[in-house]
N, C-alpha and C positions, 0 to 999 in steps of 0.2 A: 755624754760630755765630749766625742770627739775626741780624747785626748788633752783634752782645755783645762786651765787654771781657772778653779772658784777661789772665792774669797767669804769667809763668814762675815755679815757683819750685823749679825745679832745671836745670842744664843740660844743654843738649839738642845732640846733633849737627842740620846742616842737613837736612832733608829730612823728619826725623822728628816724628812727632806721637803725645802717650802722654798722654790724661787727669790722670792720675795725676803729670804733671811740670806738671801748668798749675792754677788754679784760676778762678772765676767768678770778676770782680771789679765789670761792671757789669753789668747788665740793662737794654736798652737796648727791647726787643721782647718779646711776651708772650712764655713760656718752659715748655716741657716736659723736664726731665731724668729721662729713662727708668731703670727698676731693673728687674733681673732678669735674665732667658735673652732675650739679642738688644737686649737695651737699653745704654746709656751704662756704665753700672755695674751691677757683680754685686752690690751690697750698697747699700742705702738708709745705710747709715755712711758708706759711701765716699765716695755722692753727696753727701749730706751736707757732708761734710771736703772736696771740691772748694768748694760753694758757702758754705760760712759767714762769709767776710765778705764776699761782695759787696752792691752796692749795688742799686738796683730803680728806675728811673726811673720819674716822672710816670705815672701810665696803664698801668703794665706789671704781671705779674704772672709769677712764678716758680712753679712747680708741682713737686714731686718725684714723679715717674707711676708708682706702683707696677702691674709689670705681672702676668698672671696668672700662675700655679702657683708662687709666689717662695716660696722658704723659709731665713730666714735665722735666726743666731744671734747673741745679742745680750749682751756680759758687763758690763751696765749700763744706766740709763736710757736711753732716745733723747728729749734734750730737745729740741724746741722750738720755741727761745725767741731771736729776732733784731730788732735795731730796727726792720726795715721789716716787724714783723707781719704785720697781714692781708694781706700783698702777697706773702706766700712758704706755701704747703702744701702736704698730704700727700691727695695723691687716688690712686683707683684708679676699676675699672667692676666692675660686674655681672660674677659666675661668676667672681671673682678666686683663691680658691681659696690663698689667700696663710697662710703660717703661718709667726709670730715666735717665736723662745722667748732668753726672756731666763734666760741664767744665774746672774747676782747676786739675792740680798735685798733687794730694792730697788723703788723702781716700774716701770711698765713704760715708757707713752708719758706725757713731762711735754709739754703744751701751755700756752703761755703767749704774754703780748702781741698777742694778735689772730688768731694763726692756726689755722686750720682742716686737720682733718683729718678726708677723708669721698669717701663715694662709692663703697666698696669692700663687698661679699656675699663669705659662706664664708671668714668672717676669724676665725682661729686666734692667740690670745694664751694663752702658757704663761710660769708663773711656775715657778721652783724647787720641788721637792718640799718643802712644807712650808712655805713661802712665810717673810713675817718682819712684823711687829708693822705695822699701820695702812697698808702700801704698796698702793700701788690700782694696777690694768693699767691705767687712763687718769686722770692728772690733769689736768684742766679747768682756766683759771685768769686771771684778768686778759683779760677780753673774748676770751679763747680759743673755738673750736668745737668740736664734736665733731658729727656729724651725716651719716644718711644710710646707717647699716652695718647689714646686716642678715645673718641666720642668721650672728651672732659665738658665738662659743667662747672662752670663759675659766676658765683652769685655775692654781691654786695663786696665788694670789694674794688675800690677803687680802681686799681690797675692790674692786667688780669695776669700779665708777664712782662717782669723785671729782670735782667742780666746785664752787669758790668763788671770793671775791674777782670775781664778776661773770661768771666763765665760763656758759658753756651748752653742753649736751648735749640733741641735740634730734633725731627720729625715728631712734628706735633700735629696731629692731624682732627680734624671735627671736632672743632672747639666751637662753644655757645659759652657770651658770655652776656651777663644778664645783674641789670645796677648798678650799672657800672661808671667810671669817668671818663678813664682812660683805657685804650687796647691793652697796646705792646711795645716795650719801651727797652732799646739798645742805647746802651755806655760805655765808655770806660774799655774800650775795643770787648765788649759784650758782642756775642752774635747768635743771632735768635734764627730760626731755621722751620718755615711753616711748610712742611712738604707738599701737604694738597690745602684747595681753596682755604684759608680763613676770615671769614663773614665777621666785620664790627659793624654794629647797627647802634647808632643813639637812638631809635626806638626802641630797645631793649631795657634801655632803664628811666625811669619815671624821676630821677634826684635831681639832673639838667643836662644839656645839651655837651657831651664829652669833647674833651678840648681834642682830641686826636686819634684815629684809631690805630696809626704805627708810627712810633719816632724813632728813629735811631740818631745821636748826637755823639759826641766828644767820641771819634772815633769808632764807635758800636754799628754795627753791621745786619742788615734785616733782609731776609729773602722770605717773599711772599708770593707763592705759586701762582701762578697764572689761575685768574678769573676769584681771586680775591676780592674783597671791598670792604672799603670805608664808608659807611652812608653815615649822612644825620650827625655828621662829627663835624666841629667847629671849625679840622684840617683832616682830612685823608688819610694823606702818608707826607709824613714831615722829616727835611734831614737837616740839620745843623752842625754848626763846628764839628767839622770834619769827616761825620756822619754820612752813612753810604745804603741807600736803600734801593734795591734790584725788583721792582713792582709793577716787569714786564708782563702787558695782558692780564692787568689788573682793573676793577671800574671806582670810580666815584659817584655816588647817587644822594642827590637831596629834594626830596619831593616834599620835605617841612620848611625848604628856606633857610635854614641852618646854619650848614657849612660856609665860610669864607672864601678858603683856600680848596683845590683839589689835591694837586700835588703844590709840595711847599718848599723851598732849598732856600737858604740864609745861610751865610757865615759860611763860605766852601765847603757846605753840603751837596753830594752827589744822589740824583738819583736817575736811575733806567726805568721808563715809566713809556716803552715802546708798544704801539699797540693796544695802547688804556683808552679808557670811554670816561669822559667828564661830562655832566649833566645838571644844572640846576645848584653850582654855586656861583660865589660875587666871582673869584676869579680860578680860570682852572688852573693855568699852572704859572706858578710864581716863583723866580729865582731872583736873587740878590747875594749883595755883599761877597763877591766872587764865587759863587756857587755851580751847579750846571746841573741842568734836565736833560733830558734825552728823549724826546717826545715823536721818535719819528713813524708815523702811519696812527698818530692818536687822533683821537675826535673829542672835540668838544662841545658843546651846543647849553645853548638855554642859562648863559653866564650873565649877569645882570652888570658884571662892571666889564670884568676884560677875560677873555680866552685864554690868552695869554698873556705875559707883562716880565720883563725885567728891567731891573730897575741896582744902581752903584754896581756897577760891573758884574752881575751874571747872566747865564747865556742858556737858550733854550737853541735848542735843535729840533725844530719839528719838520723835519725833510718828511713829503709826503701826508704829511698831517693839513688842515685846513678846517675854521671853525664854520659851523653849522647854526642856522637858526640864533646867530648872536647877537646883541644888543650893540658892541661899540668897538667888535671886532681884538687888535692887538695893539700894544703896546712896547714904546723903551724907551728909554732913559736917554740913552746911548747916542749918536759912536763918544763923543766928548767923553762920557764917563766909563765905559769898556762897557759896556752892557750892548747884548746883541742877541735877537731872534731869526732864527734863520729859519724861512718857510718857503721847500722850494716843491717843485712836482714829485711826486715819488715816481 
């Protein structure tokens, strides 16, 4: 017990002691509560429903320790979300091996008010078959974490990583995600954090052609490591309202005809897209509505409308960039309306 306050809250004969008849009520000393085969509880729900109202002393910190090979099933959200935030989370280790699937139409993991979940490899998130309109396998949210998961698996669920309202999602590394709609979506000065490459492919899900593979908007914040991509998505990497996407030496690829946009900026949307390969959409990079790209030493080739294009006042800089094999070459609006491409020799 650590030192920790239980709480009975069923009756018990003398002698006996049953998880399940008690619940956490202080935390008085840092805190490990085990799930899985050989741990505290068979089900992170369970654990859960023991600890959700206790309290977390000064200094202490509560941990829910997912342990390796768990597989559980889940017929709704697992939210959360507790007043003593960052002082209560969802860790695991290396080679965990761990796979949830959730039954409902619904999200998967909601994080919210400070807490963290992280520290787990070979981690299996399954949506329903068919998944259900904008539900994301992790939503991020209100100084929440996400951080630390590598070679993840996400399946039937429309959007694969959600973070706004100030959340963060940060070294996420070997992500496959599979049935999908959408990528990876920043808000809300949300900022999402893919350390090494992360691969979105609309041939990975069979339901229709995913409207995006990264967006960052209203402020939310996306870095995408070098030699990432967007393929087969209806937009790449898209920023808006205010939105800032850094997807230097990153590629776009559409060998289905698919894609529209490569990179996309509307609404003084920023993005750093130096160094990128555009291939086989209508247009590679398109800024508006006082926006700006940064395109300089990118290639584009095999664009059926325009390479490049802005259009009511945004601005592309492709210094040292020049398109390849294009159909109708570039485009602006501009000077009359602020819009301006600058393509000069590198």
């Amino acid at each position: 017990m650590a030192g920790n306050v239980l709480r009975a809250t069923h009756a018990m004969s003398a002698g006996s002691f049953r998880y399940s008849y008690w619940e956490l009520w202080e935390v008085r000393a840092n805190t490990n509560i085990m799930v899985g085969i050989g741990g505290q509880f068979t089900t992170l729900a369970s654990a859960w429903n023991y600890a959700a109202n206790v309290r977390v002393a000064q200094g202490a910190y509560l941990h829910l320790f997912i342990l390796n090979n768990h597989t559980e099933n889940l017929n709704a959200p697992f939210s959360l979300n507790h007043p003593f935030g960052a002082k209560i989370s969802i860790i695991g280790q290396n080679g965990a091996n761990d796979v949830f699937n959730f039954t409902a139409a619904a999200d998967g993991f909601d994080l919210d008010s400070g807490h963290t979940f992280a520290g787990l490899s070979n981690l299996t998130i399954n949506g329903p078959a068919g998944g259900s309109s904008t539900h994301p396998a992790f939503e991020v949210q209100h100084g929440a974490y996400l951080a630390s998961l590598s070679s993840l698996t996400i399946a039937n669920f429309d959007l694969g990583f959600e973070t706004d309202y100030s959340g963060e999602i940060d070294n996420i590394t070997k992500v496959q995600l599979n049935q999908f709609l959408y990528g990876a979506a920043a808000s809300g000065n949300g900022t999402l954090v893919f350390s090494t490459p992360m691969i979105v492919d609309g041939k990975n899900t069979t339901r229709a052609t995913p409207a995006f593979g990264f967006s960052a908007s209203d402020g939310g914040q996306i870095y995408a490591a070098p030699s990432s991509e967007a393929d087969n998505c209806t937009i790449g990497f898209q920023a808006s309202a205010g939105g800032r996407i850094n997807a230097n030496g990153t590629k776009v690829a559409n060998p289905n005809g698919d894609n529209q946009y490569g990179y996309y900026s509307n609404n003084r949307g920023v993005i750093h897209a130096d160094g990128t390969t555009v291939s086989g959409v209508g247009i590679g990079y398109y800024s508006r509505s006082g926006s700006f790209i940064s395109a300089q030493n990118a290639s584009a080739s095999a664009c059926s409308n325009w390479c490049y294009e802005a259009f009511t006042g945004g601005i592309i800089d492709g210094t040292g960039a020049m398109p390849n094999d294009n159909i109708t070459g570039m485009t602006q609006s501009g000077p009359t309306d602020g819009s301006y491409i600058f393509i000069y020799p590198g």
